[in-house]
ZAMAR-961685 format. One line per 8 residues: number of its first residue (from 1); their letters; for each residue z, x, y of N, C-alpha, C. Coordinates in nm, 4 decimals, decimal comma, padded with zeros to 6 digits. Layout:
N
NUM) a) Z X Y Z X Y Z X Y ~ ...;
***
This chain:
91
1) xxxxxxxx) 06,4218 10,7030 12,8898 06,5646 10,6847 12,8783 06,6123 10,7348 12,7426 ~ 06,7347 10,7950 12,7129 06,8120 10,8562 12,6168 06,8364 10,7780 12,5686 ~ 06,8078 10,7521 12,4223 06,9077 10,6968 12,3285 07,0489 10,8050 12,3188 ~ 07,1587 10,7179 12,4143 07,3129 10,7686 12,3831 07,3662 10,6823 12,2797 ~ 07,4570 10,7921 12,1712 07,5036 10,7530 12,0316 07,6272 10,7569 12,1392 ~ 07,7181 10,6792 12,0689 07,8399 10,6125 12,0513 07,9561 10,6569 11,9208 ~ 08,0022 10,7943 11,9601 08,0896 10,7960 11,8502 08,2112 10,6851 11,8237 ~ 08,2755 10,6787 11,7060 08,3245 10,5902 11,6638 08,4721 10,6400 11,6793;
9) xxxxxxxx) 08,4899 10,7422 11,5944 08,6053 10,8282 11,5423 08,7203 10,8846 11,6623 ~ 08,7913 10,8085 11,6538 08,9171 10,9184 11,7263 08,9720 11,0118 11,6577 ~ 09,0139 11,0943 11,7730 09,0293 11,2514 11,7271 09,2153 11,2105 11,6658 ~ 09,2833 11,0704 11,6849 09,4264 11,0865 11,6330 09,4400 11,0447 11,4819 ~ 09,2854 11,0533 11,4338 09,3201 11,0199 11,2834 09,3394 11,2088 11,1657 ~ 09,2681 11,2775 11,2694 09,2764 11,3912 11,2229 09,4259 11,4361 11,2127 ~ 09,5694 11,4162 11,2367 09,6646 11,3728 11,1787 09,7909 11,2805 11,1443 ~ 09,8489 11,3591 11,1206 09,9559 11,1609 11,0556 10,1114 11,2613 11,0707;
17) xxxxxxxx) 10,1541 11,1297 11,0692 10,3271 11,1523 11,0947 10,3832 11,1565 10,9667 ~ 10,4365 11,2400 10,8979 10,5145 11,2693 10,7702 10,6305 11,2238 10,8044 ~ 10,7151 11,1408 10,6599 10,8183 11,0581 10,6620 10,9302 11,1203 10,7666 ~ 10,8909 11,2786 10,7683 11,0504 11,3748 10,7764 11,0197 11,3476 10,9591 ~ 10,8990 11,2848 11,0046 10,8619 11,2674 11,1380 10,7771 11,3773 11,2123 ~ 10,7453 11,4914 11,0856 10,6415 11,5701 11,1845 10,4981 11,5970 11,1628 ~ 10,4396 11,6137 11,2456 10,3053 11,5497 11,2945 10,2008 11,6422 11,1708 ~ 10,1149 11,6466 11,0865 10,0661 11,7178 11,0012 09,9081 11,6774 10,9979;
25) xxxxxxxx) 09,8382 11,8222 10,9708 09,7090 11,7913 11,0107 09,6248 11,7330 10,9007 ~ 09,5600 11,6471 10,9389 09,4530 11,5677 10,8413 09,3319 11,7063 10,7495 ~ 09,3445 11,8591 10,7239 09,2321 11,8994 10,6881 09,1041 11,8619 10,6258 ~ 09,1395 11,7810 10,4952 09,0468 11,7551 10,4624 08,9551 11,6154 10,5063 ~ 09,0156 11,6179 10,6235 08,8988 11,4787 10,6721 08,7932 11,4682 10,8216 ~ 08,6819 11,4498 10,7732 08,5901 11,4996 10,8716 08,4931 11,4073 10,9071 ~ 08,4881 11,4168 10,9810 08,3509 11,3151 11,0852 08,1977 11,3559 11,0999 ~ 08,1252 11,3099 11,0618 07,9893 11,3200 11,0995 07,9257 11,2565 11,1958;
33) xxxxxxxx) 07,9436 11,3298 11,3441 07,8360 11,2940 11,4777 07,6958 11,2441 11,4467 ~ 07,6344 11,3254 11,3584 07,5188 11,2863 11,3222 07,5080 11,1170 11,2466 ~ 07,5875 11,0874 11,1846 07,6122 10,9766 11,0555 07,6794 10,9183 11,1296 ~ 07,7105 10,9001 11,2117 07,8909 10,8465 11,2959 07,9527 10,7786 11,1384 ~ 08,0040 10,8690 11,0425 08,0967 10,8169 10,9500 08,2245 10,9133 10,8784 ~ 08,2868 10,8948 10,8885 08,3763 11,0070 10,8062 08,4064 11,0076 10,6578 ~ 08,4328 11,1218 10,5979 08,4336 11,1119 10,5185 08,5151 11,2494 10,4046 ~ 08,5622 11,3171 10,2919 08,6486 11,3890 10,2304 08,5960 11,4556 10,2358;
41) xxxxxxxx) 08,5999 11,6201 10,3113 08,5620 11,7139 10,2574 08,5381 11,7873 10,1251 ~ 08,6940 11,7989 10,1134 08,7171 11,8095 09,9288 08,6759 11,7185 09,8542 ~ 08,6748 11,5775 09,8325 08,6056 11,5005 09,7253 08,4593 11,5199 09,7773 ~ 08,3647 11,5668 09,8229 08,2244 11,5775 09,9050 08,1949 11,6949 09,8270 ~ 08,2948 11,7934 09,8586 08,1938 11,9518 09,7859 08,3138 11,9456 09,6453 ~ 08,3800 11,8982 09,5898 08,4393 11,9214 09,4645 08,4190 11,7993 09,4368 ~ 08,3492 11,6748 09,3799 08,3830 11,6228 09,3005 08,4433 11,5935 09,1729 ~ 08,4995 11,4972 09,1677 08,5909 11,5106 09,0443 08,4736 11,3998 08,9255;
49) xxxxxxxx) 08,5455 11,4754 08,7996 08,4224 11,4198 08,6665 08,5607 11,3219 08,6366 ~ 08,4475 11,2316 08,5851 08,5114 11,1386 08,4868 08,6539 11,0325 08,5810 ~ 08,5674 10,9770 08,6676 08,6697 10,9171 08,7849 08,5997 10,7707 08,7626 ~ 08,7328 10,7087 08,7789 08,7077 10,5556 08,7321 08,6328 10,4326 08,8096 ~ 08,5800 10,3562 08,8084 08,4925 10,2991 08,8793 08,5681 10,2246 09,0013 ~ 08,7099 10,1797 08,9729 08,7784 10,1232 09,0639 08,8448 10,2354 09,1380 ~ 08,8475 10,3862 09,1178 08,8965 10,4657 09,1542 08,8735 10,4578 09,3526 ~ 08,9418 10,5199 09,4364 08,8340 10,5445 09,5392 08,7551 10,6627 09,5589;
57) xxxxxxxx) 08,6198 10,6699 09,5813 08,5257 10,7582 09,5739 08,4581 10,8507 09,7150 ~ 08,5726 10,8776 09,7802 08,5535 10,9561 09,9275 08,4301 11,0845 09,8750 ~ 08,4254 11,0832 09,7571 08,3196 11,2012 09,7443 08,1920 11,1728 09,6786 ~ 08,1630 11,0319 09,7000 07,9952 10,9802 09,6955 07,9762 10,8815 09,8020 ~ 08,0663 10,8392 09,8620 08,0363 10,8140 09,9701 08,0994 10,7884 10,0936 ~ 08,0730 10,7214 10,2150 08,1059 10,7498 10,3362 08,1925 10,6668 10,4091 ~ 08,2333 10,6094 10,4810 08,3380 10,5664 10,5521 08,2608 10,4889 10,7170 ~ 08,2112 10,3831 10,7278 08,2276 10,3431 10,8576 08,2734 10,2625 10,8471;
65) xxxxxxxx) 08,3875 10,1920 10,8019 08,4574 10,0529 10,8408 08,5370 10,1092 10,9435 ~ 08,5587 10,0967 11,0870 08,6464 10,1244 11,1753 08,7360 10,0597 11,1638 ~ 08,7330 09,9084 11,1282 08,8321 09,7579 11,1382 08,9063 09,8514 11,0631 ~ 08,8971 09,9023 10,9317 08,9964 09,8668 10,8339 09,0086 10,0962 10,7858 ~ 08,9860 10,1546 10,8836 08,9739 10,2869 10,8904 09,1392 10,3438 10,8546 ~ 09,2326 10,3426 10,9075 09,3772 10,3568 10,9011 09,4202 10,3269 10,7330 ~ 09,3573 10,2237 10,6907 09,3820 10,1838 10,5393 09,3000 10,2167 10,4310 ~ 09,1952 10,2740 10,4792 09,1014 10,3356 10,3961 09,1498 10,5020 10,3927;
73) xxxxxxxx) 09,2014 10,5538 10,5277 09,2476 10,7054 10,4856 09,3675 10,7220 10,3766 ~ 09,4935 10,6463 10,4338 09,6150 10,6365 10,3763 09,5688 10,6103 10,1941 ~ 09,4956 10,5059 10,1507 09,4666 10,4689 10,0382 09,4009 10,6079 09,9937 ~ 09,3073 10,6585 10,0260 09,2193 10,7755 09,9839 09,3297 10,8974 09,9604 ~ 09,4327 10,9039 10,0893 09,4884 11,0846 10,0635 09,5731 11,0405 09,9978 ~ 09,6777 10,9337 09,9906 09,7468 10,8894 09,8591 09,6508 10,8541 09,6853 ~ 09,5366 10,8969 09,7073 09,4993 10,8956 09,5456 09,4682 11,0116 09,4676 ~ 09,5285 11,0021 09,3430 09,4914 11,1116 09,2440 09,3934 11,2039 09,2213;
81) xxxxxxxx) 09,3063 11,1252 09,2685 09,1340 11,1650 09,2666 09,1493 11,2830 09,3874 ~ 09,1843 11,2279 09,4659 09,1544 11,3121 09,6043 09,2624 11,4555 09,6078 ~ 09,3795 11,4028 09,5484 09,4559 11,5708 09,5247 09,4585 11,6396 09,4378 ~ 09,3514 11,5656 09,3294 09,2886 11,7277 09,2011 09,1402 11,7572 09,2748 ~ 09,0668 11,6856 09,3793 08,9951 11,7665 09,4369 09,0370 11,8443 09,5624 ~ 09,1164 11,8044 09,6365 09,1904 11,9054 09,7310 09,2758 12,0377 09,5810 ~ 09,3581 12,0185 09,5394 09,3313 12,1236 09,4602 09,2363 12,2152 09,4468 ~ 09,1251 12,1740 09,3451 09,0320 12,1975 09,3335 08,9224 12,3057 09,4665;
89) xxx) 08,9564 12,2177 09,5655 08,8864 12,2614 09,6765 08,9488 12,4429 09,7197 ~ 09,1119 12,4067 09,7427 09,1423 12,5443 09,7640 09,1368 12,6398 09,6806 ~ 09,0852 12,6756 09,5380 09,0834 12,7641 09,4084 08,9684 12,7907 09,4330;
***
């Protein structure tokens, strides 16, 4: 018998509704089938130096809280950290 994995991740977190009401794509956020966890592309291959310990750290590590998944993205793409490495990422 197969061990069948159980992905976690719905495909409607890959984007979000902007205030102005239109629908915009999540790029930098990605899922690992293998890991079932998601996690920042850009904070993953650009880390940022000198980031504070209370900072959030999408780019050392990973993401399976499903409960609390919706509040862990919003908190992450709203932080500083994460849009000088999205920066970063596209240069």
């Amino acid at each position: 018998m197969q061990n069948k994995k159980i992905d976690h991740f719905p495909f409607y977190y890959y984007t979000f509704v902007a205030k102005s009401g239109i629908p915009l794509p999540r790029q930098w956020l990605a899922y690992s089938v293998e890991h079932d966890c998601v996690f920042c592309l850009p904070c993953w291959l650009v880390p940022q130096k000198d980031v504070a310990p209370d900072q959030d750290r999408w780019g050392t590590q990973v993401i399976r809280d499903w409960k609390h998944l919706s509040e862990h993205i919003k908190r992450h793409q709203d932080a500083k950290v994460h849009g000088d490495a999205c920066k970063d990422y596209e240069t």
